[in-house]
C-alpha positions in Angstrom: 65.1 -2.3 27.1 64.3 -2.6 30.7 66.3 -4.8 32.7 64.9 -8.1 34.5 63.6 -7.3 37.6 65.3 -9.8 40.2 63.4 -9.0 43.5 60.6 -11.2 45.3 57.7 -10.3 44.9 54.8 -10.8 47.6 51.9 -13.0 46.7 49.6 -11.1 44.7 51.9 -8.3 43.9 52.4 -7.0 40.7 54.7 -8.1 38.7 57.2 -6.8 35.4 57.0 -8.5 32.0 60.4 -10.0 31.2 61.8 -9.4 27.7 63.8 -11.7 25.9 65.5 -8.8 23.9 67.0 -11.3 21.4 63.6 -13.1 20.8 61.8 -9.4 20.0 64.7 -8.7 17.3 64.3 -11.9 15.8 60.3 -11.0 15.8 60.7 -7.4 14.2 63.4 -8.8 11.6 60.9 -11.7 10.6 57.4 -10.0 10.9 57.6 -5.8 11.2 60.5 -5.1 9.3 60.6 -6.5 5.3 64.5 -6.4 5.3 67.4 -5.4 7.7 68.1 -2.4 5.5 65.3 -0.7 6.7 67.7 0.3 9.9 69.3 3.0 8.1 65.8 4.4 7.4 64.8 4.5 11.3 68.5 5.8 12.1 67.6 8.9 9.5 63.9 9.3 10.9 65.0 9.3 14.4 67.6 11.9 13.2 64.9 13.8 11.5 62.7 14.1 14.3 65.3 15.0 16.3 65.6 18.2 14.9 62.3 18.8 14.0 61.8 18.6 17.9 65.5 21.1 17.8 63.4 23.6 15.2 60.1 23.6 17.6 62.8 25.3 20.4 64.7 27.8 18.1 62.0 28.5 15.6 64.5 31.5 14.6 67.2 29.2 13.1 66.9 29.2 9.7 65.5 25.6 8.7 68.7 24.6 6.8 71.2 25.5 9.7 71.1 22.2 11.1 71.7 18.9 9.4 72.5 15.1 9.3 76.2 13.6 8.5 76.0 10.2 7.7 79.6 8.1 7.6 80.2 4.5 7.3 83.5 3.2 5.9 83.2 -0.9 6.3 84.1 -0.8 9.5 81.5 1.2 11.1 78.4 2.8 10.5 77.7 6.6 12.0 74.5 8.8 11.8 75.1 12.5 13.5 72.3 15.2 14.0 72.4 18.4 14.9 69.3 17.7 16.8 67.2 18.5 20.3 69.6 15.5 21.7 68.8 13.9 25.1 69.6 14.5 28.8 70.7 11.6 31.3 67.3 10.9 32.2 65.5 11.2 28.5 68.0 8.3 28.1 67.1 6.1 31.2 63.8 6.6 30.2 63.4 6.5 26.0 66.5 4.8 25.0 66.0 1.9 28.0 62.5 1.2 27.6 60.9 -0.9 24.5 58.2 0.8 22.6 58.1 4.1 24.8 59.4 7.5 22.6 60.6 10.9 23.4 58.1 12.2 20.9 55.6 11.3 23.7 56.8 13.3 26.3 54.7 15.9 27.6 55.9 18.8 26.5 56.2 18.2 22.6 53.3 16.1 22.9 51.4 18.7 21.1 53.7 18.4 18.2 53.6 14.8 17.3 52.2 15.6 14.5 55.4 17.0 13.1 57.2 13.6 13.2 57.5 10.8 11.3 57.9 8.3 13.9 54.9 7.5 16.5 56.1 4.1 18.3 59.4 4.0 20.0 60.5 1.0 18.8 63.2 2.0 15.3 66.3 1.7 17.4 66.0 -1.6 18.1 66.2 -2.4 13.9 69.9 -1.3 14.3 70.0 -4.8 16.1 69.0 -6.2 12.7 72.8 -5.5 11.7 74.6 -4.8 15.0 75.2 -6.3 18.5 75.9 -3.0 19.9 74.4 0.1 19.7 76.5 3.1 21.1 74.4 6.8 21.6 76.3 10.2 22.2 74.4 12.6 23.0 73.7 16.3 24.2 70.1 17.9 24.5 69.4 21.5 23.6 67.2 22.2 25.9 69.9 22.9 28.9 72.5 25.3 27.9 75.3 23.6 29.9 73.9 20.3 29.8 76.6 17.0 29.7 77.5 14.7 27.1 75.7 11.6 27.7 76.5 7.7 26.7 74.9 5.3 26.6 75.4 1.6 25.2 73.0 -1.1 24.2 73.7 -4.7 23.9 72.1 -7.3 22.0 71.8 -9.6 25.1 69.1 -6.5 26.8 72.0 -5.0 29.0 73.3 -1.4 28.6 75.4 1.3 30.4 75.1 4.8 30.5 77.9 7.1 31.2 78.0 10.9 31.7 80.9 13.2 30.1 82.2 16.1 29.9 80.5 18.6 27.4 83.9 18.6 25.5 83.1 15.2 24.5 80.3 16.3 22.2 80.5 20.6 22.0 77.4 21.1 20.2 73.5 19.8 20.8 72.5 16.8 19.1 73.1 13.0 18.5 75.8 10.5 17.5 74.5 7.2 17.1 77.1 4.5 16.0 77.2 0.8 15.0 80.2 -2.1 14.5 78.4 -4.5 12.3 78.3 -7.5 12.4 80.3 -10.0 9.7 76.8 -11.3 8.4 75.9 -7.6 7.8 77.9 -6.6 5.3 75.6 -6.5 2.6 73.9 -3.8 4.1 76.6 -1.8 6.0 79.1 -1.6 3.3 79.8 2.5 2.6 78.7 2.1 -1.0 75.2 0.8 0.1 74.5 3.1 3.0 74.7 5.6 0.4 72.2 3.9 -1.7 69.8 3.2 0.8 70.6 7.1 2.3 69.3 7.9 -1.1 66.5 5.6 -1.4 64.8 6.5 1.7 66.1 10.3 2.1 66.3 11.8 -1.4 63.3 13.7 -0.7 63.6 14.6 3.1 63.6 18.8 4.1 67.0 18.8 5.9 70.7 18.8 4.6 71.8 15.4 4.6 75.5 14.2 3.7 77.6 11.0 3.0 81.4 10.3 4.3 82.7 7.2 3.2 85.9 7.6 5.2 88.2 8.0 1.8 89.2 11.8 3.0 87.0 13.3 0.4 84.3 15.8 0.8 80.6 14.7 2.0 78.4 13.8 -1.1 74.8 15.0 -1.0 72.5 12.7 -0.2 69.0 15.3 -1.0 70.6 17.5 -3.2 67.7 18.8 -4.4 64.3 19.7 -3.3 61.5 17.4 -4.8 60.6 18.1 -8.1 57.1 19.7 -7.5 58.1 22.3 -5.1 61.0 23.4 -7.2 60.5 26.6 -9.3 60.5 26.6 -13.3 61.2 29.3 -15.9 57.8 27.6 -17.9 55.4 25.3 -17.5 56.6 23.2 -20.2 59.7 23.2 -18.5 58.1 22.0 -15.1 55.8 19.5 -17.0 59.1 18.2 -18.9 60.9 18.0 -15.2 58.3 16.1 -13.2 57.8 13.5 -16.1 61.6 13.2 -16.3 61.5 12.5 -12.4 58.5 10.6 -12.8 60.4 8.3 -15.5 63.4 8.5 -13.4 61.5 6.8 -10.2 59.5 4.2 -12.3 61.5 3.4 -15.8 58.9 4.3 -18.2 58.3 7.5 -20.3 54.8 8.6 -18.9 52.5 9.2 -21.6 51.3 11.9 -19.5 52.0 13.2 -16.0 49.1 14.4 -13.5 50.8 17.1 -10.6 48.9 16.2 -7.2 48.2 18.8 -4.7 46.3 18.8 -1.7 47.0 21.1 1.1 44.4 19.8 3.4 46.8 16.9 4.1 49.8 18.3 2.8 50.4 16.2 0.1 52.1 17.2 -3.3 53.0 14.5 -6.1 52.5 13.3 -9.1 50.4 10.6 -10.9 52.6 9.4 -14.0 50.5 7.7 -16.5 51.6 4.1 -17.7 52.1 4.3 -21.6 51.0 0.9 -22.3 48.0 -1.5 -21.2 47.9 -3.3 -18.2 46.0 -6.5 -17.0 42.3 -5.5 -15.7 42.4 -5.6 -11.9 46.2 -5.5 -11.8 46.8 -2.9 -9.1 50.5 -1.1 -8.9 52.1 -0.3 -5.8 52.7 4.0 -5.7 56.0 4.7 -4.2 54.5 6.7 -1.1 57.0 9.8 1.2 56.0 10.9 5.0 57.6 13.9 5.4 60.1 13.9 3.0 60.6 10.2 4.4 60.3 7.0 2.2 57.5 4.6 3.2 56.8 2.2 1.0 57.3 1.5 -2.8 54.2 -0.6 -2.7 51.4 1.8 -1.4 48.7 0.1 -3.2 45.4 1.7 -1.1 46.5 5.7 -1.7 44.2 5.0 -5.5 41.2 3.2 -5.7 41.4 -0.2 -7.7 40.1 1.2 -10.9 42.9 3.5 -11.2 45.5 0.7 -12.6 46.6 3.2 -15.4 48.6 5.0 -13.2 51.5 5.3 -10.9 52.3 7.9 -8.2 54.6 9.3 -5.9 53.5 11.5 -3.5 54.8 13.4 -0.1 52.1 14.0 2.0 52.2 15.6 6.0 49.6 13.8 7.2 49.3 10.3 6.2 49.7 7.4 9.4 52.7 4.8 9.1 52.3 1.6 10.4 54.1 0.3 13.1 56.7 -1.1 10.8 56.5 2.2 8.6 56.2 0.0 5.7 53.1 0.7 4.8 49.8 2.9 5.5 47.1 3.0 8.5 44.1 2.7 6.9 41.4 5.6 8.9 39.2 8.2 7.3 42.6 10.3 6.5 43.7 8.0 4.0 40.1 7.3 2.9 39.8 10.9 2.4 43.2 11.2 0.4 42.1 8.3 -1.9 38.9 10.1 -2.6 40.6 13.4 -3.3 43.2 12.0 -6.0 40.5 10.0 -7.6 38.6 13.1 -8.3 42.2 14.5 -9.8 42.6 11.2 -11.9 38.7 12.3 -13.3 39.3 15.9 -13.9 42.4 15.2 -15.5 40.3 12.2 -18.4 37.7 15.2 -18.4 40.5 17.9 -19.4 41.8 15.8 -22.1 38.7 14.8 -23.2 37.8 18.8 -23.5 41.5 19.9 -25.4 43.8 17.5 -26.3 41.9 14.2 -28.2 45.1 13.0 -29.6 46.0 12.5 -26.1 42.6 11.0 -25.3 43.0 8.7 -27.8 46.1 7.6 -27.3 45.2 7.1 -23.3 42.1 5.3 -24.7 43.9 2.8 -27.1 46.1 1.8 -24.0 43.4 2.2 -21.2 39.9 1.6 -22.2 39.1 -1.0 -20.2 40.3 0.8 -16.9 37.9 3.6 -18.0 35.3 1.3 -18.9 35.0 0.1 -15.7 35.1 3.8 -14.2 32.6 4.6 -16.2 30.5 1.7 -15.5 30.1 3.5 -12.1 30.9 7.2 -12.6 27.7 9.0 -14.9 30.0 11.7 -15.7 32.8 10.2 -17.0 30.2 8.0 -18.9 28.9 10.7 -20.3 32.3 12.2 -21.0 34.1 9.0 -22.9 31.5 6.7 -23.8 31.4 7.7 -27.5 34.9 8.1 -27.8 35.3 4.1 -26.1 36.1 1.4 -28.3 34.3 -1.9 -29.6 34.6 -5.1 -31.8 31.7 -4.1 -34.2 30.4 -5.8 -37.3 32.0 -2.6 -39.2 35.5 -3.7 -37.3 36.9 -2.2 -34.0 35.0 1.4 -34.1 34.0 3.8 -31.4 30.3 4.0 -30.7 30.2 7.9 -32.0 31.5 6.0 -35.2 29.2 3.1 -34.8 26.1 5.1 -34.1 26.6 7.3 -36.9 26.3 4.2 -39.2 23.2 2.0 -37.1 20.5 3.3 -35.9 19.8 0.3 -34.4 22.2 -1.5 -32.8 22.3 -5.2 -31.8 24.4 -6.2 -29.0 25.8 -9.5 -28.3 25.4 -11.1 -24.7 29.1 -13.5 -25.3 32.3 -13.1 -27.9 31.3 -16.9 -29.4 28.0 -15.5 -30.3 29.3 -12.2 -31.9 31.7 -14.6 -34.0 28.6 -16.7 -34.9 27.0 -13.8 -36.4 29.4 -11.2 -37.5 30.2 -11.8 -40.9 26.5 -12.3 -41.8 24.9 -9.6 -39.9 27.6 -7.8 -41.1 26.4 -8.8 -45.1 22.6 -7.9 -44.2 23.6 -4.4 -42.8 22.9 -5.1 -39.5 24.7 -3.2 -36.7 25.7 -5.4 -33.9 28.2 -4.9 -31.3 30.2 -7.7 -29.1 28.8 -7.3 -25.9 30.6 -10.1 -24.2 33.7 -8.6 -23.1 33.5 -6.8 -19.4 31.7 -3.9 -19.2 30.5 -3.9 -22.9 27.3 -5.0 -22.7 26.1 -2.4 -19.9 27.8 0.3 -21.4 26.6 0.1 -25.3 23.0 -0.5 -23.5 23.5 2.9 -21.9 24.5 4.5 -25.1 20.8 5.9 -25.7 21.8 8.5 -22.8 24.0 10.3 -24.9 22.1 9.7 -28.1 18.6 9.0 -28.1 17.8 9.0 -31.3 19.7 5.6 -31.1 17.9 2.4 -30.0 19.7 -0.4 -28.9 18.3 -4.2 -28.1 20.1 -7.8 -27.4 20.3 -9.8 -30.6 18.6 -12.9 -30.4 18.9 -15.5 -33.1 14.8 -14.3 -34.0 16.3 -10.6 -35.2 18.8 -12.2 -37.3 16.9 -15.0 -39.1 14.2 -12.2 -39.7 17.1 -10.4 -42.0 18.1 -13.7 -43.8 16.0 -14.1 -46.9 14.0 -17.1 -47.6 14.0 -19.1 -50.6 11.3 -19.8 -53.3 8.7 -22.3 -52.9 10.2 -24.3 -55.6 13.8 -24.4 -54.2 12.2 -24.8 -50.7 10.0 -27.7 -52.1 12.8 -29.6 -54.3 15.2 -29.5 -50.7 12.5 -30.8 -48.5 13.7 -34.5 -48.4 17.3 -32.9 -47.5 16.3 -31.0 -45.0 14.1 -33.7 -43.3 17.5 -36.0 -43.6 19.4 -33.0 -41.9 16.8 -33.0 -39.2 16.7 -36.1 -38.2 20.7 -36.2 -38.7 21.2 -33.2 -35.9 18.1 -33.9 -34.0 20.8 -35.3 -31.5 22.2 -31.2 -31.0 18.5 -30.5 -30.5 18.9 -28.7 -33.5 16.6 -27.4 -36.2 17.5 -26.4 -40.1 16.2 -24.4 -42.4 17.5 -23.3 -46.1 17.5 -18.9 -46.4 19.7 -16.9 -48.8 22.3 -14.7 -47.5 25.4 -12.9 -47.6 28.6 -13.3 -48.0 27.9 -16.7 -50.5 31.2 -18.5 -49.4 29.3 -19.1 -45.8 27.6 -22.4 -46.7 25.7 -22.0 -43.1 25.6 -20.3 -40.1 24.6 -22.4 -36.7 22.8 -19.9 -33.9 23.0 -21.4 -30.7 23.4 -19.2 -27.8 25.1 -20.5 -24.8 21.5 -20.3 -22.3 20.3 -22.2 -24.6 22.6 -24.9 -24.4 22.6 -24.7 -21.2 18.8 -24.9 -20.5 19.3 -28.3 -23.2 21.7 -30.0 -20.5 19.5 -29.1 -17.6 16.6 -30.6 -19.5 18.0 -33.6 -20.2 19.5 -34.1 -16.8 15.9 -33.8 -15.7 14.7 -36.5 -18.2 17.7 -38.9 -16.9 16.6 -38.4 -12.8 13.0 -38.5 -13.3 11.2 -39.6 -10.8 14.4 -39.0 -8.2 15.0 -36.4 -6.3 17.7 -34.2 -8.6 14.1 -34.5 -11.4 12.2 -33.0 -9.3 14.1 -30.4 -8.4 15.6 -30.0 -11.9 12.0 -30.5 -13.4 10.9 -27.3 -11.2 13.9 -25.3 -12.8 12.8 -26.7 -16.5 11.8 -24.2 -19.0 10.9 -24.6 -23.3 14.1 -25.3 -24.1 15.1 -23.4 -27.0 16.3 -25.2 -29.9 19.7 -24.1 -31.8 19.4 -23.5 -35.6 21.5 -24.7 -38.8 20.6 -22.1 -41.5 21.7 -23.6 -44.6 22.6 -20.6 -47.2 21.1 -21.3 -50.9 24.1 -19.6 -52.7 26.7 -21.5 -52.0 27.6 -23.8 -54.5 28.0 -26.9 -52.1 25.0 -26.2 -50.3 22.9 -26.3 -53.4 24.5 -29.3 -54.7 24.0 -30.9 -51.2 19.9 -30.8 -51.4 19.8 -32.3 -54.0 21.5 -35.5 -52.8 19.5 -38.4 -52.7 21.2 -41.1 -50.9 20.1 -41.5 -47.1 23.5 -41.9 -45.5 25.4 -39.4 -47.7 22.6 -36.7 -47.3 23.2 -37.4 -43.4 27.0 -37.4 -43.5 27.0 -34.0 -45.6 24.7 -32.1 -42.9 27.3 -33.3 -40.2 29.4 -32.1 -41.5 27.8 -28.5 -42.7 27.1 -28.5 -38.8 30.7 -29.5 -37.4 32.0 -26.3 -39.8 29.9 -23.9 -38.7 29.7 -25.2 -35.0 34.1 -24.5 -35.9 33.5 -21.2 -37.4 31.6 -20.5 -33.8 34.6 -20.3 -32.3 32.9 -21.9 -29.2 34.4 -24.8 -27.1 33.3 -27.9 -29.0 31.4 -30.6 -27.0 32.8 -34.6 -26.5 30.0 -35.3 -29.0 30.5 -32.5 -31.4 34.2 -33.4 -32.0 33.2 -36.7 -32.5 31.0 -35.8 -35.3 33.2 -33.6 -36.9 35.9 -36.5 -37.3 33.2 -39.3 -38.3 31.4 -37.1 -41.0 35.4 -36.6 -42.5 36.2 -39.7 -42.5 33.2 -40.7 -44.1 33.1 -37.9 -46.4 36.2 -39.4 -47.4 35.4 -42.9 -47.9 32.6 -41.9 -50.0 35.1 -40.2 -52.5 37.6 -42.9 -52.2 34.8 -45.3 -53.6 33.4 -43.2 -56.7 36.9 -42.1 -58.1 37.9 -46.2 -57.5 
């Protein structure tokens, strides 16, 4: 907070930066900081470093010895440590100047590692909620050293006076705030103890709550975290950490995965979610520094295809931000990420190896997120594929199902042209598998891997007519006037028909018409409409044979057979339009402007034809 500097300088000297101390609050409450509650968090880190820094002089002391009292009561708001406190100077020089820390002087400089804050800028958050800041303080590190004061003002001013040692007996640091009458919300005793809570629950050192009412000092931490507590089982200590897990996160885990890597010091667990989540929906992971809350929105400690779970971790060696809201991103955290995925895998791969009842039931909820790891990761695709499941013309079924049944299987490219063809291919024994969801079609192509005894191919309309059976001469003979009607009727569609025999009879037809194909249609008759421009040239390059969709007409179905043998022009017309607008229905596939169109007018006519014989 360093003062204005009012002397003349000479031309050319250098000059001081001037700091508008109530502009850089405003820019730290609207831009670094998410809320103004995050001052009790800085107040408690500062307090945990403090004797941290108290520790790394009297490594004897037992670690619990010294603690942090916390005390607020409406009126004011108190955080006391029995910390490494701060001489005269340390204040001049840490307390008075923006951004500089006493965890950068030069002789704990070595230790920065062992504290959670790295930027010298979390007291000026108390200004979030206060005007005035007031420090008491006494270092440890000169046996008859002096009480020192010192007061910071909203407006950049401060004072610092120095007391008697009676004024503070013992080493450490009082830091207390009046807040202001918009700060309630945050001050109030019963929320300082909340947000002690939040942000402390899992920190290493004693910390207590006074809210003035005479009563003893409630616990903040009570407890060490879950995972470094000691159980009589490990049932029990599997039971614990997913009742903490469901605790922190408000689900039941279907499964919790303990995380442990001493490298980095990090300890944690990964609770799994117990139902499905969107594809690509990434959770944030409730994330500790030290025992420290950071963030409850961690979304980069798990790579993206690790939606399924949720975690919260404590780790040593993780980076804060400068707003300790989140984490630095360097080869660290890179690492970390790395590490848990390989914990997520292991744990797929144990389950996979003894418990399939809980493979499955993390598989009926999850099998997209592990379809998309193992689109990437060989050994988890050799792992899961077969147990993986997919909409099959013998009904959802695994592929270790599936491939026991086909030895051949077809494999859609889209879901409209698995619903064209299920129910038939499914009639003529034919084993075909929708391929048009994400990750299906690469992954049932892979399948000859695991089995290769299994072949597997893309079903083209070709492999399915080839299974339909065709009719006798006679019957193909007696429809040919139909059928040259139907032609002529759909020729519009670019479509061809054709009369063939197959299963299940209550189909009257079955329209193949893959979506390239329609697509190479428009594109050919854009190229006809610009020829000679430009757009036809360029269009006309790009032209291919397009291919034509089909109408297969099926023989035994009553109305089909009763339909080639109509005679009349316009009825014979009418009743292939309307043959094509049900199966182009039964396609499931957006219908086009024209198609709709078609549908209505062959009705309607239908209808009037009806009307006119029963009149």
């Amino acid at each position: 907070m360093t003062l204005p500097d009012t002397t003349v300088n000479p031309a050319g000297a250098d000059r001081t930066f001037q700091v508008d101390l109530r502009g850089l609050v405003d820019l730290l409450s609207h831009h670094l900081y998410s809320s103004p509650r995050v001052y009790l968090r800085e107040l408690l880190q500062n307090a945990v470093d403090a004797l941290t820094a108290r520790h790394g002089l009297e490594p004897s002391t037992p670690a619990g010895a010294f603690g942090i009292r916390l005390y607020a009561d409406g009126s004011v708001v108190r955080v006391e440590d029995d910390g490494v406190g701060l001489t005269e100077a340390d204040v001049h020089t840490f307390l008075a100047t923006i951004g500089r820390s006493s965890k950068r002087a030069d002789r704990i400089a070595e230790q920065r590692a062992d504290f959670i804050g790295q930027f010298g800028i979390g007291l000026l958050s108390c200004f979030l909620v206060a005007d005035e800041i007031h420090v008491l303080s006494r270092s440890a590190r000169t046996p008859d050293a002096p009480a020192v004061e010192w007061r910071g003002r909203g407006d950049g001013s401060y004072t610092v006076r120095t007391l008697p040692a009676s004024a503070r007996p013992r080493p450490g640091t009082t830091v207390t705030l009046t807040p202001r009458a918009d700060a309630g919300e945050w001050t109030r005793p019963a929320q300082v103890h909340a947000l002690a809570r939040h942000f402390g629950s899992l920190l290493r050192h004693p910390v207590t709550f006074d809210d003035g009412t005479g009563g003893p000092g409630a616990p903040v931490n009570p407890e060490a975290a879950p995972w470094s507590r000691t159980y009589p089982t490990p049932g029990a200590r599997s039971r614990a950490l997913a009742a903490y897990g469901e605790e922190v996160f408000g689900f039941k885990p279907l499964d919790t995965i303990e995380l442990d890597l001493p490298a980095v010091g990090l300890k944690g667990i990964a609770c799994i979610l117990p139902e499905a989540v969107p594809a690509g929906r990434r959770h944030g992971h409730r994330v500790h520094v030290k025992g420290m809350l950071l963030s409850e929105q961690a979304e980069e400690i798990l790579p993206e295809w690790a939606f399924f779970v949720r975690c919260v971790v404590d780790a040593e060696s993780l980076r804060p931000t400068a707003s300790r809201e989140s984490l630095y991103e360097d080869d660290t955290l890179a690492a970390v990420r790395d590490a848990l995925a390989e914990r997520l895998r292991a744990w797929i791969a144990r389950a996979a190896a003894s418990d399939p009842d809980l493979l499955g039931r993390f598989l009926q909820a999850h099998h997209l997120a592990v379809k998309s790891l193992a689109v990437h990761d060989d050994e988890i695709l050799r792992m899961l594929l077969l147990w993986l499941p997919f909409e099959t013309t013998d009904g959802h079924a695994t592929l270790d199902e599936f491939a026991r049944s086909h030895r051949t299987v077809l494999v859609t490219s889209s879901v409209e042209e698995f619903r064209q063809v299920a129910a038939i291919a499914s009639a003529a024994g034919l084993g075909v598998v929708n391929g048009g969801y994400t990750y299906d079609r690469e992954l049932v192509h892979r399948l000859p891997e695991i089995r290769p005894e299994v072949s597997v191919a893309d079903l083209d309309p070709a492999t399915l007519t080839a299974h339909l059976d065709p009719v006798d001469r006679e019957t193909e003979l007696a429809a040919a006037a139909y059928l040259a009607q139907a032609r002529d009727a759909l020729a519009v569609f670019d479509c061809d028909v054709a009369l063939r025999t197959f299963q299940p009879a209550s189909a009257p037809a079955l329209l193949l018409d893959s979506r390239e194909a329609r697509h190479e249609r428009t594109r050919s008759q854009l190229a006809r409409e610009q020829q000679g421009g430009v757009w036809g040239d360029i269009l006309g390059a790009l032209r291919q044979e397009a291919p034509r969709a089909q109408l297969i007409l099926n023989q035994l179905n009553p109305l089909v057979r009763t339909a080639v043998t109509i005679d009349e022009p316009e009825l014979a017309r009418t009743s292939a339009e309307a043959l094509y607008g049900q199966a182009a229905m039964l396609s499931r596939r957006p219908l086009r402007p024209a198609e709709s169109s078609l549908i209505n007018r062959s009705f309607l006519d239908l209808l009037a034809h009806a009307l006119r014989k029963d009149s």
